[in-house]
C-alpha positions in Angstrom: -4.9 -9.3 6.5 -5.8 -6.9 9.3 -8.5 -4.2 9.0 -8.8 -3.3 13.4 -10.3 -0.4 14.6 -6.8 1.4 16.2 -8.7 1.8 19.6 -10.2 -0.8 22.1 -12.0 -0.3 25.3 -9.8 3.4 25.1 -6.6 1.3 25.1 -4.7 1.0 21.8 -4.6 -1.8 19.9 -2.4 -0.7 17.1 0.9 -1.7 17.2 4.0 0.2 16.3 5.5 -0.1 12.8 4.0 -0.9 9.4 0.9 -3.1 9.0 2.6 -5.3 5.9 -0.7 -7.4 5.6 -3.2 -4.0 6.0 -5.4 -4.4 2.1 -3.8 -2.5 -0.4 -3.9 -2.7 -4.2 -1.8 -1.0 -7.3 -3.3 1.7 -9.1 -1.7 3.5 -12.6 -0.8 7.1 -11.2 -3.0 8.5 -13.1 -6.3 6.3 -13.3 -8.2 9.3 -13.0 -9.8 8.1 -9.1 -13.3 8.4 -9.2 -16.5 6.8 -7.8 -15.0 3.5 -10.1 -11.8 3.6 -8.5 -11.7 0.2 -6.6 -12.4 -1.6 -10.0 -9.6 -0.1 -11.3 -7.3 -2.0 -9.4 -4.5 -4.0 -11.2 -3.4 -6.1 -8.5 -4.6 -6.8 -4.7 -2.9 -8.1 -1.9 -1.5 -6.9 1.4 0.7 -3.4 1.7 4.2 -5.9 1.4 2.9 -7.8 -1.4 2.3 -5.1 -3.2 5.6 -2.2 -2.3 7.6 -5.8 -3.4 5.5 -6.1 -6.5 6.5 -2.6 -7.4 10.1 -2.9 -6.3 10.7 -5.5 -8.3 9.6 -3.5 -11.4 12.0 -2.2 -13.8 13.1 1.2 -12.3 11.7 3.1 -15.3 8.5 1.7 -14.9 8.1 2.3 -11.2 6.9 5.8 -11.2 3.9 4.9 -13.4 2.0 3.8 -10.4 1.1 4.3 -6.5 -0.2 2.4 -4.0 -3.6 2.9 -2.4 -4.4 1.9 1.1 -6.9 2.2 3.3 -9.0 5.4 3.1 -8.2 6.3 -0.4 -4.7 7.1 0.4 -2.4 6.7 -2.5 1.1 6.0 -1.5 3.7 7.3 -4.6 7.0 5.8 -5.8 9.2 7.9 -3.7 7.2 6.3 -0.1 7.1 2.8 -1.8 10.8 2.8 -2.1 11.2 3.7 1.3 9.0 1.3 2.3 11.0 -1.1 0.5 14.0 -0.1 2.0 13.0 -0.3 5.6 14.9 -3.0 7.9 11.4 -5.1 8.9 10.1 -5.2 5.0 8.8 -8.8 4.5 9.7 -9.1 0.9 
């Protein structure tokens, strides 16, 4: 899994696209956040694993959780489907 700073020597070092293998980890929707949060983690993996993991869910149970990425951000059903749904999805 990649975790690069975006910027090298004032060149870029990011590629285009999404960063499938960026650390990301499944989180009920409402867990509540918190200074805790990272221990409430069900699963772990990279940001492909994990939009597959939740694809592959029963569509009623989908919306019960989001994706958190780097920074805190939490990615919600509606993103992970798209996600899913993009052309260059590894799963």
């Amino acid at each position: 899994m990649t975790d690069h700073p975006s910027t090298f020597r004032a060149f870029t070092t990011k590629g285009e696209g999404v960063d499938w293998e960026s650390r990301a980890s499944i989180h009920f929707k409402d867990d509540g956040g918190g200074v805790l949060d990272g221990m409430k983690a069900l699963y772990r993996g990279g940001l492909g694993e994990m939009v597959g993991l939740i694809r592959r869910m029963p569509a009623d149970q989908q919306g019960r959780y989001v994706i958190q990425i780097m920074g805190d951000h939490r990615i919600g059903i509606g993103e992970i489907l798209s996600l899913a749904a993009r052309p260059d999805f590894p799963g």
